[in-house]
C-alpha positions as CSV (number, residue, x, y, z in Angstrom):
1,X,-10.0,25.2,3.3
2,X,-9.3,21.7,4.8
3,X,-9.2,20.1,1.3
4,X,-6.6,22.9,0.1
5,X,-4.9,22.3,3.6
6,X,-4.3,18.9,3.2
7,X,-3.1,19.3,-1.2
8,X,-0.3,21.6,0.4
9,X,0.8,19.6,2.2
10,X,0.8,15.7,-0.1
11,X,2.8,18.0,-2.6
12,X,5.6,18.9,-0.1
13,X,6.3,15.2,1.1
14,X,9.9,14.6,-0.5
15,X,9.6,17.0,-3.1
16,X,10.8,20.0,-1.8
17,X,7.4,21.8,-2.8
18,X,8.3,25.2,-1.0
19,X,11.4,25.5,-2.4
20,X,9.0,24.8,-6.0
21,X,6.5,27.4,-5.1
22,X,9.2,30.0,-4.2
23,X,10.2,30.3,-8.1
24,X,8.4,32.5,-10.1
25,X,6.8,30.2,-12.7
26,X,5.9,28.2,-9.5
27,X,3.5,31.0,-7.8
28,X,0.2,29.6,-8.8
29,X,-3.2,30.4,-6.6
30,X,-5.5,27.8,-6.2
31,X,-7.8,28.2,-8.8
32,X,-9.9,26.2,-10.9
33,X,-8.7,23.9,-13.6
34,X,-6.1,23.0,-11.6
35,X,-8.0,20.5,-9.2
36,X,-8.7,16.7,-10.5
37,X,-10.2,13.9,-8.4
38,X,-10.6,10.4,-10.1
39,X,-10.4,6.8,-9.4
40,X,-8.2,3.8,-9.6
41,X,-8.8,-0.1,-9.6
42,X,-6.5,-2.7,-10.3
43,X,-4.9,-5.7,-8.7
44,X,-2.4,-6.1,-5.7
45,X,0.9,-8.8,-4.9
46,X,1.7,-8.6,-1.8
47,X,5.1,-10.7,-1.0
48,X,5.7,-12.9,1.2
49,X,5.8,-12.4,5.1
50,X,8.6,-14.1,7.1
51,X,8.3,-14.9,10.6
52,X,10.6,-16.4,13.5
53,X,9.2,-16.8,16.8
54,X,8.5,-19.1,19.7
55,X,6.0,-19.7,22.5
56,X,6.6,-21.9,25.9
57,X,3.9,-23.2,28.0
58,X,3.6,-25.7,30.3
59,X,7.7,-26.7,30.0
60,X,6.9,-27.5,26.0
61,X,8.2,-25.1,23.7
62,X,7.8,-24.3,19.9
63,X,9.8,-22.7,18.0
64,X,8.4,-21.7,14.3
65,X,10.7,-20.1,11.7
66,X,9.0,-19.8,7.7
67,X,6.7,-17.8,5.8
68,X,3.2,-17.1,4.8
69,X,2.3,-16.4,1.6
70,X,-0.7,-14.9,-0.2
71,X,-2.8,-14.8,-3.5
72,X,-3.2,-12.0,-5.7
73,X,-6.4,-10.0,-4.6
74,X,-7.6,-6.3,-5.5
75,X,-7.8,-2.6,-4.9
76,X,-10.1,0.3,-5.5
77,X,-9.6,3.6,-4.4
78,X,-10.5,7.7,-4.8
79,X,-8.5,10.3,-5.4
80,X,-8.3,13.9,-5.6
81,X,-5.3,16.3,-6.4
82,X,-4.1,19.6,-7.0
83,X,-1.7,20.9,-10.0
84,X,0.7,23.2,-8.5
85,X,2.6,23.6,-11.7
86,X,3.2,21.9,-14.7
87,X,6.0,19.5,-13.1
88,X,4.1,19.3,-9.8
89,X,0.9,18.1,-8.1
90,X,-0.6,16.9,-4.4
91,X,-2.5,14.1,-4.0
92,X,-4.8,12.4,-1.2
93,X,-6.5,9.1,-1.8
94,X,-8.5,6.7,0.2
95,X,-8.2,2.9,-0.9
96,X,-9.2,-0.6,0.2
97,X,-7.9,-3.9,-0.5
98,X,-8.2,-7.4,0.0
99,X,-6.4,-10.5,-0.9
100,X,-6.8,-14.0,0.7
101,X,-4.0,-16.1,2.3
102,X,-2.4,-19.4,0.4
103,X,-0.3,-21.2,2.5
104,X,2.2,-21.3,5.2
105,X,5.3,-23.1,5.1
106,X,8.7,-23.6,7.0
107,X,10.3,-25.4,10.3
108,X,8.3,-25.8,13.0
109,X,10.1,-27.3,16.5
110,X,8.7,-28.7,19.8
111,X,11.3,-29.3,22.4
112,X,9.6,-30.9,26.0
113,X,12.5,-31.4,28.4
114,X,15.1,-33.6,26.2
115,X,12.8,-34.6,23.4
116,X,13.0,-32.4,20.2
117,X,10.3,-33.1,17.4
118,X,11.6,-31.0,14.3
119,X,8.5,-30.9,11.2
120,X,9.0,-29.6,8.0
121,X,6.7,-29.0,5.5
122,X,3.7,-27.0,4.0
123,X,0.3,-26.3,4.3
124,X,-2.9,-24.9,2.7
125,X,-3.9,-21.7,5.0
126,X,-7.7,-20.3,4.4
127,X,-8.4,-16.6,5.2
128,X,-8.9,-13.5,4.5
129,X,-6.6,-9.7,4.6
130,X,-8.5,-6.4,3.9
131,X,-6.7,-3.1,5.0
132,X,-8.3,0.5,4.5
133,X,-5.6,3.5,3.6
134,X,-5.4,6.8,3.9
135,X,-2.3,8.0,1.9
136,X,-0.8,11.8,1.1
137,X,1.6,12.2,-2.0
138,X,3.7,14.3,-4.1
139,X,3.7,13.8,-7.9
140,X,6.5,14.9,-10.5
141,X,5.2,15.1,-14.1
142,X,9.0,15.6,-15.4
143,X,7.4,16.7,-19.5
144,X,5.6,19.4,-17.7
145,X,2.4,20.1,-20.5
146,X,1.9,17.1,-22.5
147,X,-1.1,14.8,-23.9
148,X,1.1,11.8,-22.2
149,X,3.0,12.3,-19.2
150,X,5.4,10.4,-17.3
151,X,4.1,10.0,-13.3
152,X,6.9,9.8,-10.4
153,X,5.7,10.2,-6.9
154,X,6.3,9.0,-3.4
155,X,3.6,9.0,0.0
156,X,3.0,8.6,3.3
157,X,-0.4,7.7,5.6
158,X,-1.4,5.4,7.5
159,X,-3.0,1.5,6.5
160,X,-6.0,-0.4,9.2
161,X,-5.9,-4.2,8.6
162,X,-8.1,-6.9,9.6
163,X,-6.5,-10.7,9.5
164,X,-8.8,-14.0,9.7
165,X,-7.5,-17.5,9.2
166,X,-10.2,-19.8,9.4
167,X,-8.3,-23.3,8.6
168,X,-4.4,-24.4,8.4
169,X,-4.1,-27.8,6.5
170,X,-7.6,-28.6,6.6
171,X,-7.8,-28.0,10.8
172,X,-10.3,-25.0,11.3
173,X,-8.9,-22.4,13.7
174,X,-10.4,-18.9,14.8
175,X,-7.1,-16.6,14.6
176,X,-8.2,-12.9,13.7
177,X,-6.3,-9.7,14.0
178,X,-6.3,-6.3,13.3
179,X,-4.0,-3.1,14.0
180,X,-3.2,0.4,12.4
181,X,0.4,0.9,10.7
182,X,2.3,3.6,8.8
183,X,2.1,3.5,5.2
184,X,4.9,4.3,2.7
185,X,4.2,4.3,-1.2
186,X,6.3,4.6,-3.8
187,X,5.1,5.5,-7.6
188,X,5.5,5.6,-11.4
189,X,2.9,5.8,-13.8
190,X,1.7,7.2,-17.6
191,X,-1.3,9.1,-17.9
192,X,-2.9,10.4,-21.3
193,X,-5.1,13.2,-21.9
194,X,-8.0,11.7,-24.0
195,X,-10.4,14.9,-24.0
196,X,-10.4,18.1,-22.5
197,X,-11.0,17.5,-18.7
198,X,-10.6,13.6,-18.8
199,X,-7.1,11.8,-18.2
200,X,-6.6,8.2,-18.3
201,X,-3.3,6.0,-16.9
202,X,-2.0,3.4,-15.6
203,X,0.4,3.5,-11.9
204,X,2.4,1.1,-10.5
205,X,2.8,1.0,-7.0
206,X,5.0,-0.2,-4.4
207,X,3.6,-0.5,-0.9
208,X,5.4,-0.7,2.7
209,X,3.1,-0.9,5.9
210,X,5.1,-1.1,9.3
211,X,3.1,-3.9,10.7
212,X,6.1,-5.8,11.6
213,X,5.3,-7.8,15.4
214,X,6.3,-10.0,17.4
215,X,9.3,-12.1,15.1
216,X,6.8,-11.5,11.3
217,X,8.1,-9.0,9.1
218,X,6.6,-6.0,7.5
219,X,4.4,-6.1,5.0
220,X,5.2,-5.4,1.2
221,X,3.4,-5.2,-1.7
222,X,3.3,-4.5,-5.3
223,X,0.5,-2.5,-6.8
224,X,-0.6,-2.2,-10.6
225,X,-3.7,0.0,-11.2
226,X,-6.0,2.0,-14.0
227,X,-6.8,5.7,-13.1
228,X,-9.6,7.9,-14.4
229,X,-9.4,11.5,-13.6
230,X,-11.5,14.1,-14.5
231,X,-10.2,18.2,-14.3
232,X,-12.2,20.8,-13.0
């Protein structure tokens, strides 16, 4: 009943799925055939992460204003989902990801009484991002029955993140963080029925987490991954 509970509602985020199940070719029961659970795997982009912010201590201030950026890392997730009607479906998914830092860069200013020292530059930033998510969605197949479908869809959850930077320009440091943000997803995908119970596609995803702090911005990604799902 939880599993059910939790379809329900994934297929009403931003779909209007009650209004959906009100029409008559709507009214399906939950019955079998119409549930799927699968996998995905692919790769993940995340974009770059402004920041602006300054610290004082001991009457020397800096002030730093640039941007980290990142490498490409992966993702790998499990699924399971719920075919309301031909045009609509619920989805819940777990994922993990990880990517590794690749450099900061930007302006970085230390004022001490008169004196202002202004540096500009770039540097090579080791460490590590890996974020666990918990998302519910609503999916719009707009060809209702067909052997390939088109995949819209749009969720909400929540993403846990753990942060380590081990080194910046060669200078080991021991900065680590971790927190728990909202999650926002949107979606568009193809997926092919290749037998009987087995569909295979491929989603695109876009990925905002609301781990904005302290003068960095929120995070952003973009998502490209393979899905396997099997019908039963």
């Amino acid at each position: 009943m939880m599993l059910r509970s939790l379809l329900l509602i994934a297929a009403g985020i931003g779909f209007g799925a009650g209004a959906a199940l009100a029409q008559d070719q709507g009214q399906a029961s939950m019955k079998s055939g119409n549930f799927y659970a699968g996998v995905m795997a692919g790769v993940v982009m995340p974009e770059d992460v402004s920041f602006n912010s300054n610290a004082s201590q001991g009457g020397t201030t800096v002030t730093a204003a640039g941007k980290f950026e990142y490498e490409t890392g992966y993702s790998a997730s499990a699924y399971m989902g719920y075919r309301f009607n031909p045009y609509l479906r619920g989805e819940v998914e777990g994922a993990y990801t990880r990517f590794d830092y690749d450099k900061v860069s930007g302006n970085f200013t230390l004022a001490q009484g008169s004196t202002n020292v202004t540096v500009s530059g770039s540097a090579d930033v080791e460490g590590q991002v890996q974020s666990w998510l918990g998302l519910a969605r609503g999916v719009v197949s707009p060809l209702g029955k067909s052997k390939i479908q088109p995949l819209l869809g749009g969720g909400v959850g929540f993403a846990q993140h753990e942060e380590k930077i081990t080194s910046i320009g060669g200078t080991a440091v021991a900065a680590k963080a971790d927190g728990t943000d909202l999650a926002l997803e949107g979606m568009a995908g193809i997926e092919a029925e290749v037998a009987p119970s087995i569909d295979l596609g491929i989603r695109y995803r876009y990925l905002w987490i609301d781990s904005g702090d302290k003068g960095f911005d929120d995070f952003t990604a973009h998502n490209v991954v393979g899905s396997v799902a099997y019908r039963f």
